[in-house]
C-alpha positions as a printed NumPy array, in Angstrom:
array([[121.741,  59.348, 239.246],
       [118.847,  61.568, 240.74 ],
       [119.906,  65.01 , 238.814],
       [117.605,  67.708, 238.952],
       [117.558,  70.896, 237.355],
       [115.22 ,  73.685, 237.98 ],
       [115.95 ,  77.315, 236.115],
       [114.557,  79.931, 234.006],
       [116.282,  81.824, 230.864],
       [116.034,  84.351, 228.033],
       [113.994,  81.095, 226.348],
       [111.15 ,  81.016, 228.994],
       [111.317,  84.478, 230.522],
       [110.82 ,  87.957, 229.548],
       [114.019,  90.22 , 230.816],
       [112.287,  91.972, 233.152],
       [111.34 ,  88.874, 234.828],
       [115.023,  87.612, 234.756],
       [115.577,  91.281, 235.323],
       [114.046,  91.106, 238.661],
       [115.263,  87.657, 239.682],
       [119.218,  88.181, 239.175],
       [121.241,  86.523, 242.17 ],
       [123.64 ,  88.582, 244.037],
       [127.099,  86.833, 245.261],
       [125.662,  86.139, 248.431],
       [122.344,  85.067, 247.357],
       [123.782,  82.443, 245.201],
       [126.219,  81.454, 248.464],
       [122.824,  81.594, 250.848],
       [121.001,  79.639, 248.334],
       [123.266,  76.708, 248.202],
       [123.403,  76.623, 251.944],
       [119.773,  76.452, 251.647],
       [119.543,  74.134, 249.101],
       [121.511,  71.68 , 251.077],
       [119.739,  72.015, 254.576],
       [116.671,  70.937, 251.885],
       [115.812,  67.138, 252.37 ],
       [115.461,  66.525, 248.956],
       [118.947,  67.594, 248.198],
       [122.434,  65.869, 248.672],
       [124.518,  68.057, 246.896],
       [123.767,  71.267, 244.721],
       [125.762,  74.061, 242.297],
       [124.264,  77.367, 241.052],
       [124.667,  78.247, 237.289],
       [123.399,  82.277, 236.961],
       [124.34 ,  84.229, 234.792],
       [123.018,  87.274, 232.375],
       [120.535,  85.298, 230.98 ],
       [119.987,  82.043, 232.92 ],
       [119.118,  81.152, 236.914],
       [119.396,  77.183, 236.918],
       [119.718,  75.592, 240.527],
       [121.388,  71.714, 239.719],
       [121.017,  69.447, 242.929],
       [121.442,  65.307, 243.371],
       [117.761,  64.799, 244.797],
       [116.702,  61.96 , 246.206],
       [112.7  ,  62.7  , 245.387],
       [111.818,  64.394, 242.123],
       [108.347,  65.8  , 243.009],
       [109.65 ,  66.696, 247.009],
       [112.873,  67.987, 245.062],
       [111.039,  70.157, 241.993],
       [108.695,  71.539, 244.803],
       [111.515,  72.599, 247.335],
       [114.184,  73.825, 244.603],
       [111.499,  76.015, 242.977],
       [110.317,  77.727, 246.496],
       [114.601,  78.228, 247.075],
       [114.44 ,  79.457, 243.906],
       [111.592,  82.323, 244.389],
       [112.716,  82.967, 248.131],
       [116.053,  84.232, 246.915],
       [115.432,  85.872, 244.032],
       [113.027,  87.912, 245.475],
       [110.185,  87.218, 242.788],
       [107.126,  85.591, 244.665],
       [106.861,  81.832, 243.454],
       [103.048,  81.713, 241.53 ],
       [104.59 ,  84.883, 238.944],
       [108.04 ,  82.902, 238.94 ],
       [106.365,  79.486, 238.388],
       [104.77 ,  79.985, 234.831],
       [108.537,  81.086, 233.681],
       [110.43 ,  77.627, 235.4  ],
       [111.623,  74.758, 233.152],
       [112.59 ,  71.392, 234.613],
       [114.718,  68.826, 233.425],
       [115.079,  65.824, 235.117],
       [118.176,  62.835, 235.111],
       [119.442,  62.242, 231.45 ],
       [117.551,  65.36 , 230.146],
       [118.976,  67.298, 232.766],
       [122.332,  66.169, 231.693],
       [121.709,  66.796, 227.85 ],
       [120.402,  70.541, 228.936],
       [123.479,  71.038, 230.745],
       [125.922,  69.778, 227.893],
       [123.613,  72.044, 225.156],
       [124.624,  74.965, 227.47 ],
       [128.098,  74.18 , 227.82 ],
       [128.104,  73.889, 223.779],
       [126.789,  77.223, 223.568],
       [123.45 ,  75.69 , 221.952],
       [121.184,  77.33 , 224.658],
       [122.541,  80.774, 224.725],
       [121.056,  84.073, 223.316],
       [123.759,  83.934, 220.984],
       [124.396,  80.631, 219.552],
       [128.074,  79.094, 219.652],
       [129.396,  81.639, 222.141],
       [132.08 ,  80.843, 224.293],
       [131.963,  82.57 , 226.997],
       [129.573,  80.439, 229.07 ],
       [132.128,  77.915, 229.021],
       [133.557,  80.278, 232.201],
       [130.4  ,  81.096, 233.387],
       [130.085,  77.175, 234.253],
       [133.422,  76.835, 235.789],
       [132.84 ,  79.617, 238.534],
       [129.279,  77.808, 239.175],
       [131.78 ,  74.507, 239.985],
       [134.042,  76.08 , 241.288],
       [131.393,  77.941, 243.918],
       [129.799,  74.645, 244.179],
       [133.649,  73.329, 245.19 ],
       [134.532,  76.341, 247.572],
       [131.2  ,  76.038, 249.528],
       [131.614,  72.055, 249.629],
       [127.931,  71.792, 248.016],
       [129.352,  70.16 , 245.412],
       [129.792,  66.079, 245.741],
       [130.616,  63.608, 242.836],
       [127.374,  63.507, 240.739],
       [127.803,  67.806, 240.477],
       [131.849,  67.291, 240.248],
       [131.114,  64.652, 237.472],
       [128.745,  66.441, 235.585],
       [130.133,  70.157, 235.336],
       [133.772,  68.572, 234.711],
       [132.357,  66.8  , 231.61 ],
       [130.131,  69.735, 230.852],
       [133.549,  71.418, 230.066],
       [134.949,  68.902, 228.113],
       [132.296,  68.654, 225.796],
       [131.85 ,  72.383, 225.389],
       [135.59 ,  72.633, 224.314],
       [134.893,  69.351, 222.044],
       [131.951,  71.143, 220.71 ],
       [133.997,  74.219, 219.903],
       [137.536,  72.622, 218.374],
       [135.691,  69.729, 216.305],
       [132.768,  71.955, 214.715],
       [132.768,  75.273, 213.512],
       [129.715,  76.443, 215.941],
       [132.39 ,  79.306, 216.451],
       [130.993,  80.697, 213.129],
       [127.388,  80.469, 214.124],
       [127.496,  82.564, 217.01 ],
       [129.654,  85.446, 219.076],
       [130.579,  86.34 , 222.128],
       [127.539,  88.694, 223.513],
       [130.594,  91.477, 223.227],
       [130.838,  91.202, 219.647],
       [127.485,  90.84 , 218.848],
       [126.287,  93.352, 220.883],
       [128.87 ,  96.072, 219.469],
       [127.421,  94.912, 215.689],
       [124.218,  95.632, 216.353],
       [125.467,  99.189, 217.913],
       [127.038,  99.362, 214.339],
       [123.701,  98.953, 212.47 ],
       [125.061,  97.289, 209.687],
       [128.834,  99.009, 209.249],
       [131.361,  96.615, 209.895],
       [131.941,  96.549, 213.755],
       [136.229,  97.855, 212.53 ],
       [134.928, 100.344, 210.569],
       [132.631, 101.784, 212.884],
       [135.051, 101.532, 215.998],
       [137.872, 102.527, 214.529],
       [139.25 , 105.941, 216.154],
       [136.544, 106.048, 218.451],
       [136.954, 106.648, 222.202],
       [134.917, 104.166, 224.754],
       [134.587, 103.925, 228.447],
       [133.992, 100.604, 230.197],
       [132.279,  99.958, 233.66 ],
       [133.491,  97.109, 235.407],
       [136.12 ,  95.117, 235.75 ],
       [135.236,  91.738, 235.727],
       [134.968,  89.077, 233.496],
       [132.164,  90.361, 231.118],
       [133.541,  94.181, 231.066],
       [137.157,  92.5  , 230.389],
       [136.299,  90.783, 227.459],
       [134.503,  94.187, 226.267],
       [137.752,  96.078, 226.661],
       [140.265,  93.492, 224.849],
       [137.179,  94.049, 221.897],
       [137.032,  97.119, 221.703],
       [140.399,  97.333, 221.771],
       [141.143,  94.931, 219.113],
       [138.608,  96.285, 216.63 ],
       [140.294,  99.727, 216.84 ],
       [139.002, 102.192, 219.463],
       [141.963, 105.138, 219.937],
       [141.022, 105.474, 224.267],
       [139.62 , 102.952, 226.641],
       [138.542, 104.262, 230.342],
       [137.955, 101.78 , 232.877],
       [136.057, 102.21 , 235.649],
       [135.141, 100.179, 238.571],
       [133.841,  99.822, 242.162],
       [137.834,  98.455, 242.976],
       [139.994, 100.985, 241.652],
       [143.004,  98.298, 241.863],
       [141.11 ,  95.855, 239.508],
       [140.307,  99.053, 236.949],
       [144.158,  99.944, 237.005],
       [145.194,  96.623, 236.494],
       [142.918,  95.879, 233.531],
       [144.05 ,  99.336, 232.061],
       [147.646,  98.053, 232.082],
       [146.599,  95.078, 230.363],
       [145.085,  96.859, 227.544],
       [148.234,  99.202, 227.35 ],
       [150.502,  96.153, 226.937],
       [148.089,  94.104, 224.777],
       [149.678,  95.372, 221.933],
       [146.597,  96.68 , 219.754],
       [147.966, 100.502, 220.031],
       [145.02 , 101.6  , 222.353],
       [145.784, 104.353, 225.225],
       [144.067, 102.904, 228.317],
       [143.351, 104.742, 231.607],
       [141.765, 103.71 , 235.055],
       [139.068, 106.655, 236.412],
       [137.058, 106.546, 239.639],
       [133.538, 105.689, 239.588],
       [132.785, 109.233, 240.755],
       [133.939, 110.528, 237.315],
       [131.941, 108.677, 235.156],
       [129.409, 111.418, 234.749],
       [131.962, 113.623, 233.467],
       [133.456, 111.04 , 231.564],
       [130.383, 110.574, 229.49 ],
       [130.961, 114.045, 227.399],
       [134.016, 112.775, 226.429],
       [133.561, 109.343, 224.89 ],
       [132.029, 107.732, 222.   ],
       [130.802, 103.942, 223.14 ],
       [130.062, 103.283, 226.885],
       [130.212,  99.228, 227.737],
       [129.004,  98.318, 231.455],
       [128.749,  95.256, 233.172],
       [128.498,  95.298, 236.78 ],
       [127.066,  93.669, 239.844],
       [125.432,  96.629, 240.754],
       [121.844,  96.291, 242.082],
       [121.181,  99.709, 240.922],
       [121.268, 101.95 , 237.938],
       [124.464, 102.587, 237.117],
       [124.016, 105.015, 234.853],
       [120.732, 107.025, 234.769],
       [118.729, 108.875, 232.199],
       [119.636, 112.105, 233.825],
       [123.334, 111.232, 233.269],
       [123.324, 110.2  , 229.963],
       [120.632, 113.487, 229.179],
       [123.693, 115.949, 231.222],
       [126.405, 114.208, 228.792],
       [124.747, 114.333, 225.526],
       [123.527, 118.361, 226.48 ],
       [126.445, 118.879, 227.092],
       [128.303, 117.671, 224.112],
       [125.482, 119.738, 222.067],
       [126.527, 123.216, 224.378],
       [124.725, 122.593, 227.4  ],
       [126.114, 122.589, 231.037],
       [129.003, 119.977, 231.82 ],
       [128.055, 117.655, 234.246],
       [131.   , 119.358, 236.723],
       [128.91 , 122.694, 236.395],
       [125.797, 121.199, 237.608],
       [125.859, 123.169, 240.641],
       [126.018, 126.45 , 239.285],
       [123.482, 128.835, 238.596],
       [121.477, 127.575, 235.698],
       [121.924, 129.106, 232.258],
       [118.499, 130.525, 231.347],
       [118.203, 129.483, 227.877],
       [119.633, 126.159, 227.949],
       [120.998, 124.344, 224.372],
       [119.226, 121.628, 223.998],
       [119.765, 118.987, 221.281],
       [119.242, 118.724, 217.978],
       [115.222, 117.927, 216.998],
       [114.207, 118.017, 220.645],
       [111.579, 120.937, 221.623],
       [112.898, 122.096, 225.288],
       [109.397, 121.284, 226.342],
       [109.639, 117.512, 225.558],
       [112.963, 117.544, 227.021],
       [111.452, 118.621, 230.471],
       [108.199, 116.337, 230.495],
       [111.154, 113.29 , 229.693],
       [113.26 , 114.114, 232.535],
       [110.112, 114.469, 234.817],
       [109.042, 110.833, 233.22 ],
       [112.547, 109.303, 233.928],
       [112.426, 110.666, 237.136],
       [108.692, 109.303, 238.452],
       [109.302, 106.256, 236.488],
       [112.427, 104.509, 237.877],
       [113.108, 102.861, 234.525],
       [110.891, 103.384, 231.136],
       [111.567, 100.303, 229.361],
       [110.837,  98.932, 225.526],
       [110.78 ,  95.787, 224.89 ],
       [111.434,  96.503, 221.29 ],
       [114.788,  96.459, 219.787],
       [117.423,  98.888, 220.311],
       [117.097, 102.43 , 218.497],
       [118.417, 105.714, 217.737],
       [115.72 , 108.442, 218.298],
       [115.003, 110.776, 214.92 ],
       [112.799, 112.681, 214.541],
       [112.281, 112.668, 210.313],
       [109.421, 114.392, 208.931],
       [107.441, 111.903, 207.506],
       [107.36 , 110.209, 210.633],
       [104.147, 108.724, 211.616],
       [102.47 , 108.513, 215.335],
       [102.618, 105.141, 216.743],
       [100.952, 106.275, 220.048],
       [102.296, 105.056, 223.102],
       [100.383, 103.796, 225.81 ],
       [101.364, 105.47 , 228.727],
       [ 99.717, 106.678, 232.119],
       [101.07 , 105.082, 235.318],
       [104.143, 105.382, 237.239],
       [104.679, 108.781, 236.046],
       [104.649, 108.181, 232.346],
       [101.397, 110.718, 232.042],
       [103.964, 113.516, 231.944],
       [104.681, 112.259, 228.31 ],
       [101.251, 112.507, 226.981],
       [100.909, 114.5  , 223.908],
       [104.5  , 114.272, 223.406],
       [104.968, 114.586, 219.353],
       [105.78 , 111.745, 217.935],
       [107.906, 113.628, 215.582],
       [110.129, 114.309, 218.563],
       [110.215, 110.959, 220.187],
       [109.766, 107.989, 218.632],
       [107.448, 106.459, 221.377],
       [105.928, 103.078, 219.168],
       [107.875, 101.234, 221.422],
       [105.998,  98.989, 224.259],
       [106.253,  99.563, 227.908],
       [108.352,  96.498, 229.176],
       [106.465,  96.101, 232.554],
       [102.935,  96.367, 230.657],
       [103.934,  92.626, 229.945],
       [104.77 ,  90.471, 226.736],
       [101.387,  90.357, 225.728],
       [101.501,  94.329, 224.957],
       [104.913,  93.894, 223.566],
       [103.708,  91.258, 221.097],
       [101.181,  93.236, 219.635],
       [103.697,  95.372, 218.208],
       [105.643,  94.87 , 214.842],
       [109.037,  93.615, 215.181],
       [111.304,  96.146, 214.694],
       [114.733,  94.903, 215.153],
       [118.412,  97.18 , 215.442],
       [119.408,  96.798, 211.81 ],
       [116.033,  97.791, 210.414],
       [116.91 , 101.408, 211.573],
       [117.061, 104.299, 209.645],
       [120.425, 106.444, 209.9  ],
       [118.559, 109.754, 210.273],
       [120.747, 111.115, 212.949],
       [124.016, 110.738, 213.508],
       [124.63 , 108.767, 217.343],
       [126.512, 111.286, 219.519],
       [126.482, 108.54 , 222.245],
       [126.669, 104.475, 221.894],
       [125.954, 102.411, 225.037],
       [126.168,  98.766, 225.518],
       [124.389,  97.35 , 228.383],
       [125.192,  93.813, 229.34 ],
       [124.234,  93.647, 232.959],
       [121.53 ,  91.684, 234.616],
       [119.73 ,  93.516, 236.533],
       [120.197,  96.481, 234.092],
       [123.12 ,  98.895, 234.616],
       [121.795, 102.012, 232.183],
       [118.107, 103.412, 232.659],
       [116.34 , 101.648, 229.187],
       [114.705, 105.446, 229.728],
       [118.018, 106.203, 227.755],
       [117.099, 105.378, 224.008],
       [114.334, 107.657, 223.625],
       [117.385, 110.893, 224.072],
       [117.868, 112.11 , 220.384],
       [121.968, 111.254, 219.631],
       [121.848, 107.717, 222.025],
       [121.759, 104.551, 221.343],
       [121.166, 101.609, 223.811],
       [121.738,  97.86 , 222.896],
       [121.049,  95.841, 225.851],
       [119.713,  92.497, 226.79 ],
       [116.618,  93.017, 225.916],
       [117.299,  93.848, 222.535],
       [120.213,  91.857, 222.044],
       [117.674,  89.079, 223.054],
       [114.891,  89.925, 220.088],
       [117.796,  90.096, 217.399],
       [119.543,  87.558, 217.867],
       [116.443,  85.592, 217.481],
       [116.996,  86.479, 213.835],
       [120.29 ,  85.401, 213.529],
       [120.864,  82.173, 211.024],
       [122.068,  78.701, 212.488],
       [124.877,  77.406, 210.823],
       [125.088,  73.893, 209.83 ],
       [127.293,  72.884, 212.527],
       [125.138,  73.092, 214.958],
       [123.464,  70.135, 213.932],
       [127.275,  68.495, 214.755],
       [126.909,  69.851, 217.477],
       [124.088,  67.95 , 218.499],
       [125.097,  64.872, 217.385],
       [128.397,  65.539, 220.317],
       [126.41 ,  66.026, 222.645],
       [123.81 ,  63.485, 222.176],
       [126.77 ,  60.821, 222.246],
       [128.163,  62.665, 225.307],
       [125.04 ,  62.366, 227.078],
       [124.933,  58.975, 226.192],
       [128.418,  58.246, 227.56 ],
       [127.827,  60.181, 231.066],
       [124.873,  58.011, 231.635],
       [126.866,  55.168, 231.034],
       [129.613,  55.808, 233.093],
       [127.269,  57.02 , 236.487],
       [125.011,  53.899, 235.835],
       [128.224,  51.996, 236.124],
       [129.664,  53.636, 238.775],
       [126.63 ,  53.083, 240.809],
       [127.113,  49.217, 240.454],
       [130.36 ,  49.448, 241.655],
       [130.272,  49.488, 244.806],
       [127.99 ,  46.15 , 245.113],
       [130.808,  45.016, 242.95 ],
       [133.129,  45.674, 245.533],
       [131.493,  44.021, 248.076],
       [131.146,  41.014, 246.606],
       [134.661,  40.843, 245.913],
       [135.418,  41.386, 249.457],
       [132.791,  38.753, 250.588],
       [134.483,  36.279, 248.397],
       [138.184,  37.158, 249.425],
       [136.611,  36.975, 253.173],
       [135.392,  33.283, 252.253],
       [138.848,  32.385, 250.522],
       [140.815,  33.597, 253.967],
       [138.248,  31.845, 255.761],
       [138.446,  28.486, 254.064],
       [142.719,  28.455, 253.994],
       [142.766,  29.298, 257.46 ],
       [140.151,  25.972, 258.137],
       [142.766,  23.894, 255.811],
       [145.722,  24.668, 258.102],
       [143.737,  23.757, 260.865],
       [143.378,  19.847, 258.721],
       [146.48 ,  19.967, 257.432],
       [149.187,  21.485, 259.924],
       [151.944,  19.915, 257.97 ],
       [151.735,  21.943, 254.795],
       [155.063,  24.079, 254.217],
       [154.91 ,  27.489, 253.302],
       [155.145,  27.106, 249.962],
       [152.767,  24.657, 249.33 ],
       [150.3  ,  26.811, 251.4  ],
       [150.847,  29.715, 249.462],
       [149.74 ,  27.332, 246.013],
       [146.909,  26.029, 248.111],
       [145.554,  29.925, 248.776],
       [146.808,  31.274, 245.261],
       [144.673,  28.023, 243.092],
       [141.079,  28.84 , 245.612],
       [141.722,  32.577, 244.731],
       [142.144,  31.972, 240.959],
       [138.995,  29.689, 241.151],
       [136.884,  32.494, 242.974],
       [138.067,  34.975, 240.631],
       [137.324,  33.421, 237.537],
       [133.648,  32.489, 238.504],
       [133.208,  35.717, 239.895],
       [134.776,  37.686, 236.351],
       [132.213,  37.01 , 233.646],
       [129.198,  38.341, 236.209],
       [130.536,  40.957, 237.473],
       [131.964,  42.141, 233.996],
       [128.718,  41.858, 232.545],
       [126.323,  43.094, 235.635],
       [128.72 ,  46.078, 235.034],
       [127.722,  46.429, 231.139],
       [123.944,  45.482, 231.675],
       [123.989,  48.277, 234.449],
       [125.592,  50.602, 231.987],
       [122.417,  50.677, 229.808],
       [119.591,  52.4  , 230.13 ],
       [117.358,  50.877, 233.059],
       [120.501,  48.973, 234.231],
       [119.675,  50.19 , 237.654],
       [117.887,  47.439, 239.274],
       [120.822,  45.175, 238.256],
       [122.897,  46.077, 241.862],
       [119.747,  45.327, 243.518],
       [119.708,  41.985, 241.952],
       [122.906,  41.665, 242.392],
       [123.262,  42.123, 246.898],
       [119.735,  39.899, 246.603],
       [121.346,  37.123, 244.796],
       [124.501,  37.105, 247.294],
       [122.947,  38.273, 250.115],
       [124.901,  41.505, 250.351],
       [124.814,  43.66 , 253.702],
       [123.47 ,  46.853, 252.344],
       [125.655,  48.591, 254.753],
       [128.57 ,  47.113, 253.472],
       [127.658,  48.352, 250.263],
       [126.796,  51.797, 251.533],
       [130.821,  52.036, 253.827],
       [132.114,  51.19 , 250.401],
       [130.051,  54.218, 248.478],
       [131.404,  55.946, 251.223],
       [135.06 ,  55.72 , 250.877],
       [135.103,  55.998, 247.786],
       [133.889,  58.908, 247.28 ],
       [135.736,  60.646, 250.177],
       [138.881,  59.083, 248.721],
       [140.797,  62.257, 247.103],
       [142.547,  59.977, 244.434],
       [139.104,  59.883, 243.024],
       [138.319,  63.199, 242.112],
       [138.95 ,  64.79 , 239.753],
       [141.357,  67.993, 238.899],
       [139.085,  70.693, 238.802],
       [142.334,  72.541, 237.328],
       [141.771,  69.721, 234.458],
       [138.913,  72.315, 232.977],
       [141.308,  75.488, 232.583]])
């Protein structure tokens, strides 16, 4: 086994770096082509997701292999390789393996015990399957990867330690109130209809939110999640709307959950800033196009003045992140200046903004982590309920869906990666995650086992065949002496040579298979075609057909 794993995640990279190097459908399709036409790699899956990239290939080199998957890796995610470099982690054979399984377990993710990477690694197989990149080591590995993430899940109680990134993303919209309590009545749209934004509607919809709208690029896939929700039996009304009335959508609901594949902003400060204005007396989005109103309501706390200098900054800006946690915008009187630094990229056209009007003492996401370390920690439930939130958005894309310019808009709050990244850093481990581990150590264990074994086989087989080849040779040089032997003492004659042949050949090859089993066990097939003088291309016909023989795989339906 020469597995290889190069990848980044929310452990080793800042979200605007795995912001930035999110893989479209078809880059994740072009990069396994790529990987493949690689002469490192045999075989290859890709496991991306909100907060991983991880490229798995069966290398035959591990330097040649680390070297090539990392440029793949850079080339098609669009982030030059010396800035993606200092963010890549490498794991390399067993460790790969064990890094693998701790994902599947829900160990590695942002919030510990969750399940739903569990699906996340059966679309990577089954891509890997679809685009025939996958071969047996990949087959092997994310098959068992699945098994041990369901053994992880009904043996332990790692189901308490963690969430799904739904759940845990909608408590820390709550700010403390029990997620039912603060849900219940409420009306929420969703954007999307896939996986991710499914999972957010059956929440929502099971903690108690009166209205779901769902809307999405496919208007069939939004209509047909809509009727699920109706006929989910939680009581919720549920309704499909076109993308193109989102923005009007927006004055009308509570809680906004989106999770596309968009490349772009989905929603943008200026839409959120429309909705919210609008819901305080302003213009509604539809009425955009007529004549301006020349005093325009503005909202609550927020001199007209700052509101024009924001839109100018959202607007020069592109996106004006924080790499703090999420917040709702007050503006209390005690508060004190934090002072933001701002300057390029348009953000001068907040300077001397009153800090009593924005809460600006967050950092600016692209100014690095360094500048965002320097900050206090501030996380989601630490703030203060000085205004009440007119508008709750959930972002769980990756690359972002909502402008991050969003949070600093008095009445909005914005959880999304980002933040849901620094709090659930916070969060307590239960004590079965140490169970956990111990699973997947002894899984790991197992799996090494069992491809250490499997790679002896096939010298195994071919000494079997060498000896049944001798056996046939030596009967047929018998008949040749004796030419009066009857059938049936012919047929003892071959059956006593084979028994002999099979019994001195049964206590090596049993054990050469157990030695090989263990840990540095490798060198034992070598030994083994050395000893016997083995063709090496008999061995090689008989890797060969076995693994091309379909009675040998395995069900990929077996994971559902």
């Amino acid at each position: 086994m020469s597995l290889l794993v190069v990848g980044l995640s929310h452990r080793s990279a800042p979200v605007s770096v795995l912001e930035r190097a999110s893989l479209s459908a078809d880059a994740k399709i072009k990069l396994l082509h790529d990987t493949l036409a690689a002469e490192p790699a045999t075989e290859a899956t890709v496991l991306a997701t909100c907060n991983r990239i991880e490229l798995y290939a069966d290398v035959d080199k591990f330097h040649a292999g680390v070297a090539e998957l990392s440029t793949l890796l850079a080339q098609h995610s669009g982030v030059a390789l010396e800035e993606l470099t200092p963010y890549l982690y490498v794991h390399y054979e067993d460790r790969a393996v064990h890094h693998l399984f701790s994902v599947a377990c829900g160990l590695d993710s942002m919030v510990v015990g969750e399940g739903q990477i569990l699906g996340q690694i059966k679309d990577a197989l089954a891509l890997g399957q679809e685009l025939h990149s996958a071969g047996r080591l990949i087959n092997d590995l994310f098959q068992q990867a699945l098994r041990v993430g369901k053994r992880a899940h009904s043996e332990t109680g790692i189901d308490r330690a963690g969430q799904s990134l739904v759940t845990f993303g909608l408590e820390q919209l709550a700010v403390g109130t029990p997620v039912a309590e603060w849900a219940r009545g409420k009306r929420a749209l969703v954007i999307g209809a896939g996986s991710m934004s499914s999972l957010a509607a059956a929440t929502l919809a099971r903690v108690g939110v009166a209205e779901i709208a769902v809307a999405n690029r496919t208007a069939e896939r939004a209509e047909r999640l809509a009727e699920i929700l109706v006929a989910s039996g939680t009581g919720v009304t549920a309704v499909a709307i076109p993308m193109a009335e989102v923005a009007d959508e927006l004055t009308r609901v509570d809680v906004v959950v989106s999770c596309t594949g968009a490349t772009g902003l989905v929603l943008t400060a200026d839409d959120v800033l429309a909705a919210v204005s609008w819901g305080a007396g302003g213009l509604a989005p539809a009425e955009r196009g007529a004549a301006p109103d020349p005093a325009p309501r503005t909202p609550a706390g927020l001199d007209a003045g700052v509101l024009a200098r924001l839109v100018a900054a959202a607007e020069a800006g592109g996106r004006i992140a924080d790499a703090g946690a999420a917040r709702t915008i007050s503006a209390p009187a005690d508060a004190e200046a934090d002072g933001c630094p701002v300057g390029l990229d348009g953000r001068s056209a907040l300077t001397g903004v009153d800090a009593n009007s924005l809460e600006l003492h967050g950092t600016w996401a692209d100014q690095g982590e360094a500048a965002a370390q320097r900050q206090p920690r501030r996380s989601a439930r630490t703030q203060a309920h000085a205004t009440d939130v007119r508008l709750a958005l959930l972002d769980l894309a990756m690359p972002r869906d909502i402008d991050a310019a969003v949070h600093r808009i008095p009445g909005v709050r914005l959880v999304d990666i980002e933040s849901l990244a620094e709090a659930s850093a916070d969060a307590p481990m239960a004590a079965d995650v140490d169970a956990v581990r111990g699973i997947v150590a002894q899984e790991v264990a197992a799996f090494g086992a069992a491809q250490r074994a499997a790679h002896i086989t096939p010298t195994v087989v071919a000494l079997r065949a060498m000896a049944a080849e001798v056996v046939a040779m030596e009967v047929a040089r018998l008949d040749g002496r004796l030419p009066d032997l009857d059938e049936r003492q012919r047929a003892e004659v071959t059956q006593t040579v084979r028994r002999v042949v099979d019994k001195l050949l049964h206590a090596p090859t049993v054990r050469v298979k157990q030695l090989a089993s263990e840990p540095g066990g490798a060198g034992y097939a070598d030994a083994l075609r050395e000893l016997f003088d083995l063709d090496p291309q008999t061995v090689a016909s008989v890797s060969r057909a076995d693994a091309a023989d379909p009675k040998n795989d395995d069900d990929p339906g077996r994971a559902s």
